[in-house]
matplotlib code that plots the C-alpha trace (Angstrom):
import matplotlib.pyplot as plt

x = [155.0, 153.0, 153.9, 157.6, 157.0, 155.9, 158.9, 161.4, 159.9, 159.9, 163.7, 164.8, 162.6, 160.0, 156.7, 154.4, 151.4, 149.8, 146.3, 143.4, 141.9, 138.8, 139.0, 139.1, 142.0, 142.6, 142.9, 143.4, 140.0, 141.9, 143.6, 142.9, 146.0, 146.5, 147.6, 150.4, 150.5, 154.0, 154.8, 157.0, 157.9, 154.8, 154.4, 151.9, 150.0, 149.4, 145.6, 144.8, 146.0, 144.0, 140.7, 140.2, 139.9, 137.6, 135.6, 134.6, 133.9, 131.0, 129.5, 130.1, 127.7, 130.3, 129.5, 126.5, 125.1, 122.3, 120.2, 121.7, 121.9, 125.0, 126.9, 126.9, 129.2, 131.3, 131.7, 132.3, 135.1, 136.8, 136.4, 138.0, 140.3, 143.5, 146.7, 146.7, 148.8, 149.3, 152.0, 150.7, 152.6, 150.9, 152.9, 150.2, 149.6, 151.7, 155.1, 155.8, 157.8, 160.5, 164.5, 166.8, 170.5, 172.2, 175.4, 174.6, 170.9, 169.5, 165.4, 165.3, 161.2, 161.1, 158.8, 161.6, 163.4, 166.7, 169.9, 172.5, 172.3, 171.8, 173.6, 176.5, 177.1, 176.3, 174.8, 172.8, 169.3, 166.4, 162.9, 160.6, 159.1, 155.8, 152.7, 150.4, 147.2, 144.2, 142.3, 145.3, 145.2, 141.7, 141.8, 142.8, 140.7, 138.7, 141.5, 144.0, 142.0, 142.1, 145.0, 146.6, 148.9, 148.8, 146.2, 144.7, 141.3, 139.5, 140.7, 139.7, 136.3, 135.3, 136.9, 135.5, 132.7, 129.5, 128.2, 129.5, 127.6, 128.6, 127.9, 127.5, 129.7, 132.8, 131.8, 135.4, 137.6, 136.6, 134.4, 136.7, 139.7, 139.3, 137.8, 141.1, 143.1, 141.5, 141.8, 145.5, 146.6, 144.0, 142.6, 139.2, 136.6, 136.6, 132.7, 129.6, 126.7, 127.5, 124.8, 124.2, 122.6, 122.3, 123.6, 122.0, 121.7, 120.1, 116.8, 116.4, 118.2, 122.0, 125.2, 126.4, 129.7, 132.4, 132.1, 128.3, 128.1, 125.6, 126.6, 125.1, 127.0, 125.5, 127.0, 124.7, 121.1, 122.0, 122.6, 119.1, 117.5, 119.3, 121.7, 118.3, 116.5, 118.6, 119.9, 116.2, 115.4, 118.4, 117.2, 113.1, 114.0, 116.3, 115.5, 118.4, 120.5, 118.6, 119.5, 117.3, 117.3, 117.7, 115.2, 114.9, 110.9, 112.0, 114.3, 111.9, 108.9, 111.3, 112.2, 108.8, 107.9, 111.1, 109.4, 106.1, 108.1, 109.6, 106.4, 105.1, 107.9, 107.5, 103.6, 104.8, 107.0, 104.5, 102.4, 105.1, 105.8, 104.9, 104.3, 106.5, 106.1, 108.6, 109.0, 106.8, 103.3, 100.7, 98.5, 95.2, 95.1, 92.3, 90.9, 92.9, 95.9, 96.1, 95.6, 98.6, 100.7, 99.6, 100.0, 104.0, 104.7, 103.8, 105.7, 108.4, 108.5, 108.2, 110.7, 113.1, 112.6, 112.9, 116.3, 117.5, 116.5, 117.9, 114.8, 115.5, 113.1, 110.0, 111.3, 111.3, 108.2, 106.1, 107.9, 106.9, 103.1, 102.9, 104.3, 102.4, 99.2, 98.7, 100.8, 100.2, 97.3, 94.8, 96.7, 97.8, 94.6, 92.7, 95.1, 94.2, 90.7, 92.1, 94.8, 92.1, 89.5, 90.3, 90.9, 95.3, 95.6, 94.0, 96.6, 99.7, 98.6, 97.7, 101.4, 103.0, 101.9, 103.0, 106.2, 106.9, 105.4, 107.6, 110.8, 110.8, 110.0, 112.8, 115.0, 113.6, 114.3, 117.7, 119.6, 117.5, 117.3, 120.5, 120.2, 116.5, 116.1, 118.3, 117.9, 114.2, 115.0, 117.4, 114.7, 111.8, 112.5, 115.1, 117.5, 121.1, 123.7, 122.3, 120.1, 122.4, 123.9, 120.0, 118.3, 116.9, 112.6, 111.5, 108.1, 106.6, 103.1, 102.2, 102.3, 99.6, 96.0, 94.4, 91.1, 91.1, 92.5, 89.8, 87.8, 89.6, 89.8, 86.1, 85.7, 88.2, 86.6, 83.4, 85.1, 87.1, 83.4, 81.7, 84.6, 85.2, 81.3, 81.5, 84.2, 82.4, 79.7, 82.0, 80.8, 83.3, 84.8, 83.3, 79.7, 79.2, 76.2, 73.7, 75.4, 73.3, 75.2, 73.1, 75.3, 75.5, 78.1, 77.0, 79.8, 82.5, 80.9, 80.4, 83.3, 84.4, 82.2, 84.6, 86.8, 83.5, 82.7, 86.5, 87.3, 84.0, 83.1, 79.7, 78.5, 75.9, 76.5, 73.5, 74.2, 71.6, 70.9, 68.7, 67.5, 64.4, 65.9, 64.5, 65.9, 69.5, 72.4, 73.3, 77.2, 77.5, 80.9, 81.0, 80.3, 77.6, 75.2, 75.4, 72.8, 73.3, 70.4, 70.5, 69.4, 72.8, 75.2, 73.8, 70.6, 69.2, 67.8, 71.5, 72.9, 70.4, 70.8, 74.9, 74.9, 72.6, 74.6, 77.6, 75.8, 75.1, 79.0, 79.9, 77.3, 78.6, 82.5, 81.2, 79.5, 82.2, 84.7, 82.1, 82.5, 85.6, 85.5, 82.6, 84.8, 86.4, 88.7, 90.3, 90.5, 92.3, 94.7, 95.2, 98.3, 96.8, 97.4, 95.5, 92.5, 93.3, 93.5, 89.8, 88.8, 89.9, 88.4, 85.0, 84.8, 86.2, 83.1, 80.6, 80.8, 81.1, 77.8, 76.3, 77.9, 76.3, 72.8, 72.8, 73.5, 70.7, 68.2, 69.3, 68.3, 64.9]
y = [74.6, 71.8, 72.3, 72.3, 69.5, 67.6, 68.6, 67.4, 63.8, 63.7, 65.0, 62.2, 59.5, 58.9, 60.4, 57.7, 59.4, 62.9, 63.1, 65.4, 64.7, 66.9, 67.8, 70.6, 72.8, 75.6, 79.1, 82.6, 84.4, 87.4, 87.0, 83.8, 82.0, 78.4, 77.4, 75.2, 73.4, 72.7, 71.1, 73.6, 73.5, 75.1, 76.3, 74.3, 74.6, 71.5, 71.9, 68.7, 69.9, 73.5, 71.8, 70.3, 73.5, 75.2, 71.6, 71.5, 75.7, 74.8, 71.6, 72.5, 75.9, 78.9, 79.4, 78.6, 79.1, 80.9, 78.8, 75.9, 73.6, 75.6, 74.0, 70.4, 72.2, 73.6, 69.9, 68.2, 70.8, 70.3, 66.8, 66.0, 68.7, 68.4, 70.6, 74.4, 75.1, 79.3, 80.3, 81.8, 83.4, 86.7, 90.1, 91.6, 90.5, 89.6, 88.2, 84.5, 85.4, 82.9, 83.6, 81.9, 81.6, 81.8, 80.5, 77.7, 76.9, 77.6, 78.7, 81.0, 81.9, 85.0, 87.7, 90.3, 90.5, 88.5, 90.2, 87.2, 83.8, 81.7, 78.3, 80.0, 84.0, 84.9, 88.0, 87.0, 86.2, 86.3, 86.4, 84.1, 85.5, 84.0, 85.8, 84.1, 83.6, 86.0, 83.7, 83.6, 87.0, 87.4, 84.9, 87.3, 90.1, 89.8, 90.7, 92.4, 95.2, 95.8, 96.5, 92.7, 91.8, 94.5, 95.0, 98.0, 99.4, 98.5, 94.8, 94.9, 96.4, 94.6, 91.4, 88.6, 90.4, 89.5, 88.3, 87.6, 88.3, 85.7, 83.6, 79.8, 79.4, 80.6, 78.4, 77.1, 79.4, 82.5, 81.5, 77.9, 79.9, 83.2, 80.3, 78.1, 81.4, 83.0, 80.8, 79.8, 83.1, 84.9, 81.8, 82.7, 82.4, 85.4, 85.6, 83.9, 83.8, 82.8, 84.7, 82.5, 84.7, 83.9, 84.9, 87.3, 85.9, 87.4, 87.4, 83.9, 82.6, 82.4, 83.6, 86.3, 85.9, 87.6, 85.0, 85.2, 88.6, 88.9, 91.0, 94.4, 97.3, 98.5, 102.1, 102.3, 101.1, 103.5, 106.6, 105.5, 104.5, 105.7, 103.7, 103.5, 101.8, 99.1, 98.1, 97.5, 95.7, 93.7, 93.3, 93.0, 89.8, 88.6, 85.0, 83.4, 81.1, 81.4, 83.0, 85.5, 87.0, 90.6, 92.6, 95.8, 96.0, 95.7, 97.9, 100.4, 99.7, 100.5, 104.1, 104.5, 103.3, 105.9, 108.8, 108.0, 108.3, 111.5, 113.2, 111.9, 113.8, 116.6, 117.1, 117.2, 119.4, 121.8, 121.4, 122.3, 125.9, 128.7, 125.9, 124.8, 121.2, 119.1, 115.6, 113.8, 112.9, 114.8, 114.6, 114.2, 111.0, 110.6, 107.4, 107.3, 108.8, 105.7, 103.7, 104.2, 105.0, 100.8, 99.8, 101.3, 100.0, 96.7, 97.0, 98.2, 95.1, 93.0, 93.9, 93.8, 90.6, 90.0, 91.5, 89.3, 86.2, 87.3, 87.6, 90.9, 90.4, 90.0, 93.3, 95.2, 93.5, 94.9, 98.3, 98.8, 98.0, 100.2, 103.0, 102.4, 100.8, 102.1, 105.6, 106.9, 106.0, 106.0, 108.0, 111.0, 111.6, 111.2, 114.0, 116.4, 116.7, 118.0, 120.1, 121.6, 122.1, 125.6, 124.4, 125.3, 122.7, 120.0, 120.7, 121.2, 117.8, 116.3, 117.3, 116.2, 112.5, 112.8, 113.9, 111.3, 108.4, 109.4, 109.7, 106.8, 105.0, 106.6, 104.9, 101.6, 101.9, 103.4, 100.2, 99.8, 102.7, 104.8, 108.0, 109.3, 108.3, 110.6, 113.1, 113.2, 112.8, 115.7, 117.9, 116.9, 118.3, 115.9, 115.3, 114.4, 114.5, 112.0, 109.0, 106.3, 107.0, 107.8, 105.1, 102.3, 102.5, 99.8, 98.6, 100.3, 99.2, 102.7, 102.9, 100.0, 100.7, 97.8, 99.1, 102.2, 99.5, 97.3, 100.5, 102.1, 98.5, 98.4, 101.9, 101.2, 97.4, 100.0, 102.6, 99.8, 98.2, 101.4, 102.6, 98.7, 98.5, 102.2, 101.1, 97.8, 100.4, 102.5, 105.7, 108.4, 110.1, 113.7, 112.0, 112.8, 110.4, 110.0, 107.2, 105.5, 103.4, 100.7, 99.2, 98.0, 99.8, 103.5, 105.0, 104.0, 104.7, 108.6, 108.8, 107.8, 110.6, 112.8, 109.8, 108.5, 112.1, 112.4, 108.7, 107.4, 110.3, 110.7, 114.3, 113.0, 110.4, 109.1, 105.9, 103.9, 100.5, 99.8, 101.6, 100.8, 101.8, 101.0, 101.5, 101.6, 100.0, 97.4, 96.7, 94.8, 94.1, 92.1, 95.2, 97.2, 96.6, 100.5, 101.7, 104.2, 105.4, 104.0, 107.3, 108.7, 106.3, 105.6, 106.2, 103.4, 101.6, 102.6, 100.8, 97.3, 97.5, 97.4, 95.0, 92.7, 92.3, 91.8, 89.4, 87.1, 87.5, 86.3, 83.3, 82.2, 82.2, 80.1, 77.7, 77.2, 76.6, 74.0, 72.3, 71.9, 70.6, 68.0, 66.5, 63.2, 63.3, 67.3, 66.5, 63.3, 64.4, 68.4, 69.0, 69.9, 73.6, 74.0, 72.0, 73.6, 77.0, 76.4, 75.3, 78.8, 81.0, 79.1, 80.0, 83.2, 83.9, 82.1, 85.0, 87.4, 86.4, 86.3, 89.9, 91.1, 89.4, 91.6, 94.8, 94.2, 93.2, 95.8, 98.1, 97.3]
z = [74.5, 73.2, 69.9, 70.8, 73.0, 69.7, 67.9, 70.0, 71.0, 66.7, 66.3, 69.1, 67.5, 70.2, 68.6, 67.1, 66.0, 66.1, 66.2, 67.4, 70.5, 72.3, 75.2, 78.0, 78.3, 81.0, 79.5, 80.7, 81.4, 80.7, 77.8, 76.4, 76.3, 77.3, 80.6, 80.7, 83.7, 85.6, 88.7, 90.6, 94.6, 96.5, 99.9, 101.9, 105.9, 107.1, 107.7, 110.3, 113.3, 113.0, 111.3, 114.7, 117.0, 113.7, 114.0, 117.5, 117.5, 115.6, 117.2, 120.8, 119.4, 119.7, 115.9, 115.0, 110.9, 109.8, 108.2, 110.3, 107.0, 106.0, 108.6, 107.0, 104.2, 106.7, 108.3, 104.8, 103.9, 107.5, 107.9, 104.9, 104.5, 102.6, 103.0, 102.3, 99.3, 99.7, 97.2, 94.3, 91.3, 91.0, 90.9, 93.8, 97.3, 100.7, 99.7, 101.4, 104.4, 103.2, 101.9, 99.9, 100.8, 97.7, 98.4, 100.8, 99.8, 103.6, 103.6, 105.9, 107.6, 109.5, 111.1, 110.0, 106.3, 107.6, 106.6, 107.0, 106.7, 110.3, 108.7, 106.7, 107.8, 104.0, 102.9, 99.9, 100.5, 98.0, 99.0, 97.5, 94.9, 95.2, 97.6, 99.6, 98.3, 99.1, 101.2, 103.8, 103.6, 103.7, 106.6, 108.7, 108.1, 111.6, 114.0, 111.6, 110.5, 114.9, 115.2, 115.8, 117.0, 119.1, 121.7, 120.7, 122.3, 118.6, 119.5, 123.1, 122.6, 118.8, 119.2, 118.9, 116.2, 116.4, 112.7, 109.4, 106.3, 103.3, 100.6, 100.6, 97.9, 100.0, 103.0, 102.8, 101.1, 103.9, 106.9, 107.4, 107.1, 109.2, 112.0, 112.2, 111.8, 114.5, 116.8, 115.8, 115.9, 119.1, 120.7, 120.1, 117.5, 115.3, 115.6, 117.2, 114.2, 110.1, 108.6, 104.9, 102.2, 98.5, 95.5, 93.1, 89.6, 86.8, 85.5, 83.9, 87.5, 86.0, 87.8, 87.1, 85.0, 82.5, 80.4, 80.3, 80.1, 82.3, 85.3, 86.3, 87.0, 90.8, 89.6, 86.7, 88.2, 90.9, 88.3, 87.3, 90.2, 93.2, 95.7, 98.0, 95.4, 94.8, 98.6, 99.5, 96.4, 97.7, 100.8, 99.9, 97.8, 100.7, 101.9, 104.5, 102.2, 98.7, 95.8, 93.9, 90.3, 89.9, 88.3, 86.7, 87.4, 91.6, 91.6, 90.0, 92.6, 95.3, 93.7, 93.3, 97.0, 98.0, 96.2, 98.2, 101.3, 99.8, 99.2, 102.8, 104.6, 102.2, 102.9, 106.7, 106.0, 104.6, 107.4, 109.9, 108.4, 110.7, 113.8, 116.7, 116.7, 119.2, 118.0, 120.6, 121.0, 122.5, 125.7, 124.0, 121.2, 118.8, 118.0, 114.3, 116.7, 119.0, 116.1, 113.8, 117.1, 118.1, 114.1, 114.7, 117.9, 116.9, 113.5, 115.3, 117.4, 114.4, 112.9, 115.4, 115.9, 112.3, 112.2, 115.3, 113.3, 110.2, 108.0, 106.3, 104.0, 106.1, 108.1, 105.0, 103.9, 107.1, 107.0, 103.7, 104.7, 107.5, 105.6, 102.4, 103.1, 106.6, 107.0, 103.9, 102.1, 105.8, 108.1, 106.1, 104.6, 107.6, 109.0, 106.4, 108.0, 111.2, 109.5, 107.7, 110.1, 111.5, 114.8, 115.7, 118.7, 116.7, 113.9, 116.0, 117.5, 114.3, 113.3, 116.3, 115.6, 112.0, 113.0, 115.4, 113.4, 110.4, 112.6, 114.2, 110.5, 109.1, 112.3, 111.3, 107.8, 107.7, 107.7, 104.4, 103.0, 104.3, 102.5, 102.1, 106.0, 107.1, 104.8, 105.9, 109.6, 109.7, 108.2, 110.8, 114.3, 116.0, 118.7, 118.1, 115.0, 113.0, 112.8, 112.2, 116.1, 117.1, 119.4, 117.5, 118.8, 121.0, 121.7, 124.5, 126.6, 126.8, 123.0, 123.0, 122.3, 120.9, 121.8, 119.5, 116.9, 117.2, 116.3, 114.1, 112.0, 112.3, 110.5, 108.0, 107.0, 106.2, 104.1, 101.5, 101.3, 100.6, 97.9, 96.5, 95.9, 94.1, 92.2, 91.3, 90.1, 88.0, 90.3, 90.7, 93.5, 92.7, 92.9, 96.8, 98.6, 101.3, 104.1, 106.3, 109.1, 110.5, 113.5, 117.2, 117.6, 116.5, 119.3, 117.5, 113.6, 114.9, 115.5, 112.0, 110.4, 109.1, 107.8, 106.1, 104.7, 103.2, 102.3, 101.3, 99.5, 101.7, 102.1, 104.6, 107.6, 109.8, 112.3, 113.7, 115.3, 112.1, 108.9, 106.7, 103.0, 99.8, 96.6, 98.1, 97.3, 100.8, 102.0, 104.7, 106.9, 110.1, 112.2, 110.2, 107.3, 105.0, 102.4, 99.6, 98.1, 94.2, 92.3, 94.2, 92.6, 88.9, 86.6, 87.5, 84.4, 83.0, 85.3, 85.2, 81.8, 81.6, 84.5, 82.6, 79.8, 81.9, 83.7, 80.5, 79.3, 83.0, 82.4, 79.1, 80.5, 83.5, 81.1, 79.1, 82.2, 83.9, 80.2, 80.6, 84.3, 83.2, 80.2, 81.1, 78.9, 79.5, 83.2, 82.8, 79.9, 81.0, 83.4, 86.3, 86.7, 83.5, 85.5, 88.9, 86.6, 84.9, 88.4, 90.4, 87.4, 87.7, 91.5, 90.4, 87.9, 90.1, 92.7, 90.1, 89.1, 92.6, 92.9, 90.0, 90.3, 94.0, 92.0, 89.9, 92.7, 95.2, 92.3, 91.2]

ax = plt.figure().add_subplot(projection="3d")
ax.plot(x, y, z, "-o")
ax.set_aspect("equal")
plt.show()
């Protein structure tokens, strides 16, 4: 067109020059081609009259956005709103209800496709060929997937929903729309909360685009990774209105955090062969019972509350602690002492809380993680068809022991320090030591025995109010002060000697960092998180040194 255009203003004399000229000019993102725009007759809704109803929905609080902020766009976009062209030449979508008379030029608007002519009598009507474009349609969507306009019992019981999940960046285009249209059309808002989330851009923090290149194909990370994977990588980086970059390294630590859940339901599962095991707690609770029962009912009641304010990704965030740090890595192997001790009511008991811990997880993580939950919940003992119709746990004040808790924390503060300090020491698991337990609370640390024998690798546990030791390794925690006897853990000189040299590297690195803190001229001209980076590693090696320098004195 524009190079005919130029050929006929220079055939009837009116071109002066030609000449290149930069600028932007529309083309297809399909195909490439340029767009020539052309001013043609449009259909249009006159938008004032229904922006006022949408307006005051929100500011007299029937709507209200999630995070609130959101609803200053919603207020620019309605308070200036313009008219609604919605024709659009495309060849798919709902027609324009409008017909053509062909022999008297009447437009005709109708529910039903008219078959004469109200003006003239005439028989030959077109319909416009244009549809209406997909946010009118879309507009729609909260009622006319009901049933509407007929009162069905979906419409009665569903309508007005409850939440809408969107995207900021079709503020206007959806949410505005389906508001005026629903309460054009119903007379009532189409929903009471605008839940905002953001957009996920890739890994450098672009959106995602054709002409970028750039998108991800959800099909293929879940052929790798599994559909399970993905949603709660989705929902683990979900902060209310803010975007967040995808990444391949997420979506693989929640696979691998879904195959520790796998393996956790399948060691239950192994322990539940040949036993009858009904999916409720027993009468008698140990200690380490009570205790993970109160760590669940508490996360449980977090993370309800999480959900009803919208932060999915603190909900998924505790779940994933209770199930990893807590349920797994403490509970489980503390229940593999009592499933191995010989004694059948202390296993089937054992198992019973295993069950129902794991249920009720696999209830709080569903909405997460759809598919692994209820595969693992219909292979523990259950009631009913399936989990996703199951009753969502609550907290309960009979499932509270903070007591036990407090105890059960105490013991567990004394195993990390025993294992971190053994670690610290380069001792291995297999090398089995002498414990001595000085504390006021001795009750409570007899108790723990068997966790210390199996988690601090101790193959003898004695408690006391106070122990003379010498030569012995000394871990204190704010409820008891522990001694190892040295010649247990490490030959002795050995160990001085490699501590001693690791000393004097620690030494020279602290030098060379308080250097840097004492020169002028690196604190004045370094940005800071190079100063503020020397500064943390300096504290950093300062107690590494104090850590060390106790090593070598509890060992002489």
């Amino acid at each position: 067109a524009r190079k005919k255009i130029v050929e006929d203003l220079k055939e009837q004399g009116f071109l002066v020059k030609t000449e290149p000229i930069k600028h932007n000019v529309g083309a297809c993102y399909r195909c490439g081609t340029i767009v020539e725009p052309r001013v043609s007759k449009q259909w249009f809704v006159k938008m004032k009259p229904l922006a006022e109803p949408a307006l005051r929905a929100v500011k007299e609080g029937k709507i209200k956005f999630v995070p609130e902020r959101f609803a200053k766009i919603y207020y620019h976009w309605m308070e200036n709103i313009k008219d609604w062209c919605i024709s659009r030449q495309l060849w798919w979508g709902h027609r324009i209800p409008a017909w053509y008379c062909q022999d008297c030029g009447e437009t005709v608007v109708a529910r039903e496709t008219p078959h004469v002519c109200p003006k003239c009598g005439s028989s030959h009507l077109e319909q416009d060929p244009d549809t209406l474009d997909t946010w009118f349609s879309s507009a729609l969507w909260p009622f006319s997937t009901l049933g509407w306009p007929d009162e069905t019992p979906d419409y009665d019981y569903f309508y007005p929903t409850n939440t809408l999940v969107t995207a900021y960046d079709i503020i206007f285009f959806w949410v505005a729309r389906m508001i005026f249209s629903a309460l054009e059309q119903t007379g009532e808002v189409p929903f009471h909360t605008v839940f905002i989330h953001g957009l996920v851009r890739d890994e450098q923090g672009r959106k995602m685009s054709k002409s970028l290149g750039n998108g991800i194909d959800p099909l293929k990370i879940i052929d790798q990774y599994g559909a399970d994977a993905l949603r709660f990588m989705l929902a683990t980086g979900n902060s209310p209105g803010n975007d967040m970059r995808f990444s391949k390294d997420k979506v693989e630590a929640s696979r691998n955090f879904a195959n520790k859940i796998w393996n956790a339901a399948r060691f239950i599962l192994m322990n539940l062969k040949g036993r009858n095991v009904p999916n409720c707690l027993p009468d008698t609770l140990q200690m380490e019972d009570k205790w993970i029962v109160d760590s669940f009912n508490n996360t449980a009641k977090d993370v309800t509350e999480n959900l009803e304010h919208f932060e999915l990704g603190i909900a998924v965030q505790k779940l994933h602690d209770f199930l990893w740090d807590e349920f797994c890595d403490w509970y489980i192997e503390i229940s593999k002492i009592r499933l191995n001790s010989g004694n059948e009511k202390l296993a089937v008991d054992t198992c019973q809380v295993l069950v129902w811990v794991m249920s009720s997880t696999m209830q709080l993580m569903h909405p997460f993680m759809p598919f692994i939950t209820e595969e693992i919940w219909q292979a523990l003992p259950h009631d009913g068809e399936s989990i996703m119709i199951s009753k969502w746990p609550e907290y309960s004040g009979m499932h509270s022991f903070p007591k036990e808790t407090a105890e059960m924390r105490k013991i567990m503060d004394a195993v990390r320090a025993v294992r971190n300090r053994r670690s610290e020491m380069n001792v291995p698991p297999s090398r089995r030591t002498h414990l001595y337990i000085a504390t006021p609370d001795e009750k409570t640390f007899i108790a723990g025995i068997p966790i210390f024998k199996r988690l601090a690798w101790a193959n003898e546990v004695r408690t006391g109010a106070s122990f003379d030791m010498d030569k012995a390794v000394t871990i204190v925690t704010p409820d008891a002060k522990l001694f190892i006897p040295t010649d247990e853990l490490v030959d002795r000189k050995a160990e001085i000697a490699r501590l001693t040299k690791e000393l004097e590297s620690a030494k020279k690195q602290y030098a060379t960092a308080e250097a840097k803190l004492d020169n002028k001229n690196f604190i004045a001209k370094a940005p800071q998180n190079v100063v503020d980076g020397v500064r943390n590693n300096a504290a950093k090696l300062s107690e590494h040194i104090y850590l060390i320098e106790s090593s070598i004195k509890d060992m002489q």
